[in-house]
N, C-alpha and C positions, 0 to 999 in steps of 0.2 A: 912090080905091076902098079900102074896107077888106079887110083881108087878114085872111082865113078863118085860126083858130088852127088848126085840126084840118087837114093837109095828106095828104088817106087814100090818096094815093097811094107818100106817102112808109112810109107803116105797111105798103102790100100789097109793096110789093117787099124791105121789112125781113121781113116773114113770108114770102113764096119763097124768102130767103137764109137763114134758120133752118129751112124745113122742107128745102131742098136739104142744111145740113149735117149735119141730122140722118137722114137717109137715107145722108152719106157717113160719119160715124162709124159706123152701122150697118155698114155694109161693112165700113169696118175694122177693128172687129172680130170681124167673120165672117173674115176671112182673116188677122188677125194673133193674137187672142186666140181664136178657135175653129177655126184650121186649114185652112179653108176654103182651096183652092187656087183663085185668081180672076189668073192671068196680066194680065188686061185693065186688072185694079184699079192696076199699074206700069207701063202703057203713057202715052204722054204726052196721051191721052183724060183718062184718070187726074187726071195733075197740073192739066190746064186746068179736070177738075171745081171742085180744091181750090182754086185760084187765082180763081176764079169767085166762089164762098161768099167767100174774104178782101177780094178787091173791092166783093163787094155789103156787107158790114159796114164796109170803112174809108170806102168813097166816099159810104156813105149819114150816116156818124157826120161825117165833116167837112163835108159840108153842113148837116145839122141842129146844128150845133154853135154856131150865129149864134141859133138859134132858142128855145138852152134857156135856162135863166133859172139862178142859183146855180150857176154854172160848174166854181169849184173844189170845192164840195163833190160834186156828179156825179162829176166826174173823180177824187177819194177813194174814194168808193163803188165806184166798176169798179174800181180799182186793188185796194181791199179784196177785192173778189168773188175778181179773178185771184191773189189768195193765196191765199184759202180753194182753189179750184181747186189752185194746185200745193199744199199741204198735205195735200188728200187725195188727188190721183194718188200723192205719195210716200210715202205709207202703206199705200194699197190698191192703187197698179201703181206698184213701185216701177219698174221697168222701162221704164213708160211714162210717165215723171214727167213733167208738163206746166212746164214754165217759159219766162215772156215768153210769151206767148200770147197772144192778139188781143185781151183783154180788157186786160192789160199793160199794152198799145202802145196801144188807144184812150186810155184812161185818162192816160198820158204825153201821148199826142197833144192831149188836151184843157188839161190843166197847161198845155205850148210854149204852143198856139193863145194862153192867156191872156194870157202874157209878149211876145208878139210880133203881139197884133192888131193895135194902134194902128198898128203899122209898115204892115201889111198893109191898113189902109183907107187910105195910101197911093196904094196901089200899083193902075193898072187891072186887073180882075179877067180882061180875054181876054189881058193881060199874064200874070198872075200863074198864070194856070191852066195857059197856054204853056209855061211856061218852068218850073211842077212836073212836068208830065207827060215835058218831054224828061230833066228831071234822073231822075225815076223810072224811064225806060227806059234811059239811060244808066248807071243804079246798081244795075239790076234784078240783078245779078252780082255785087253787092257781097259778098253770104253765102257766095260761094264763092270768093273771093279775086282779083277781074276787075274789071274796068269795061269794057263794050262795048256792044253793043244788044242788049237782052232777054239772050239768054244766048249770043249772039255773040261771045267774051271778044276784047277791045281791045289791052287788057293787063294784066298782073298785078301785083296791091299787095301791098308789102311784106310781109313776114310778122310783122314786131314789132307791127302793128297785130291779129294775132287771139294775142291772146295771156292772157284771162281771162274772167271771167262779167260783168263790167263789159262788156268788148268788144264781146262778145256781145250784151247786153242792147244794143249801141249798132247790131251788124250785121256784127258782126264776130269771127266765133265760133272758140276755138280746136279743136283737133283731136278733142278729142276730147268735145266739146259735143253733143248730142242732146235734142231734146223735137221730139215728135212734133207740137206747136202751137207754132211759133215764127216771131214775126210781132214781127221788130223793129225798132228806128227808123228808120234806113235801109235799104231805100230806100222802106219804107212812109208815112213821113212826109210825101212828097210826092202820094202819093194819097189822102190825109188832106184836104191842102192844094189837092187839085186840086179834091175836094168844095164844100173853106169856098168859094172863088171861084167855083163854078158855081154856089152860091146866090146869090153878090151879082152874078153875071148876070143871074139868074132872077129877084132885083129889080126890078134895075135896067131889064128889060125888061117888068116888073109882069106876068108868068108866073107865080108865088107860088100865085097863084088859082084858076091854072088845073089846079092838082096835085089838088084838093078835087072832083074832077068824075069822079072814077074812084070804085065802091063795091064791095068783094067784103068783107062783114061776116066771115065768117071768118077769111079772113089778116089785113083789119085787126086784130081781137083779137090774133093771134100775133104781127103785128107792134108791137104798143104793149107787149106783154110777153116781148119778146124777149129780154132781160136772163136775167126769173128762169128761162125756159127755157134758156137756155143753161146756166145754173148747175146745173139737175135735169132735162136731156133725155139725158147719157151714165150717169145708174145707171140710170134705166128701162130705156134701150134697153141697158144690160147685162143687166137682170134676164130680160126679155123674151126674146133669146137663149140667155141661159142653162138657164131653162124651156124653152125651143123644140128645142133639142140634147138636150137631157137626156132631154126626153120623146116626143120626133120623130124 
């Protein structure tokens, strides 16, 4: 059987996970840049929102990641993009300066993928997808200086390990590191990785096909352009608020 290029399921769930985030930067800043007192918005509802959105973009980018074509030039491109991004958070919120941020870590995550496919076709994929997903739950504590389950701490790593913006960039941030979008190699790397192998399931089990059988024309559009949205979806929804307060 040939396999349908166009996979419109995968475009509708990358368009739920850009309009989900851009409904939670709305919030944010309603209650961080406009004051808004929203108690609920730091309750751990909260966090599962924002972990939600970083799921649905890393798990959807390392499954699609078998499927793109010019690899490392893609993977430049998002990289470029997440400069442009923190270039202009630290000019116009210097405060909220974005650095390593999802676009960062896709962009990196796609570079590794390159370096270390051949390894990984290897490797059985309900092996491989296994044995990301425990290292990822096992590492999910890494940013705050732990290794346990989920945020279960186990035990505590060293401290010479957070000790720069390298570290950082790696997962291992020092004290006094901040960006409100930080989504760095580990332990994101393995839900990267959990993606690429549940595509080569979804071959392997010639399911591929079966993604093309879903049609909501709307999100698809949002989701095939989920890029440049993401790049010009936080000064809209800044302008938009700030019109809204101003004059409401």
């Amino acid at each position: 059987m040939t396999e349908i290029k166009r996979y419109t399921l995968l475009d509708i769930l990358r368009g739920m996970s850009v309009i989900s985030m851009i409904f939670y930067h709305a919030m944010w800043d309603i209650v961080n840049i406009f004051g808004v007192r929203a108690d609920w918005f730091y309750s751990p509802m909260s966090v599962v929102w924002q972990h939600s959105i970083r799921w649905g973009f890393v798990l959807l980018s390392g499954f699609c990641w078998s499927m793109g074509k010019n690899k490392v030039k893609r993977a430049l491109i998002v990289l470029a993009d997440s400069v442009i991004i923190s270039i202009v958070t630290a000019v116009f919120m210097p405060q909220n300066f974005i650095l390593f941020g999802v676009l960062s870590f896709i962009g990196t995550a796609m570079l590794l993928t390159v370096l270390i496919s051949r390894f990984f076709k290897k490797i059985n994929p309900y092996m491989g997808m296994l044995c990301c997903a425990v290292l990822f739950i096992f590492l999910f504590s890494v940013n705050d200086k732990a290794v346990g389950i989920w945020n279960i701490k186990l035990f505590s790593l060293p401290a010479w390990l957070y000790r720069n913006y390298f570290t950082a960039y790696l997962g291992f941030p020092h004290d006094d590191f901040y960006s409100p979008d930080y989504v760095p190699v580990f332990p994101w790397i393995f839900m990267f990785w959990m993606g690429y192998f549940l595509y080569h399931i979804f071959k392997r089990k010639c399911l591929l096909n079966h993604l093309s059988y879903f049609r909501i024309k709307p999100m698809e559009y949002i989701g095939r352009n989920s890029l440049i949205i993401y790049m010009v979806h936080q000064p809209i929804v800044y302008v938009i608020l700030y019109l809204w307060f101003a004059y409401f």
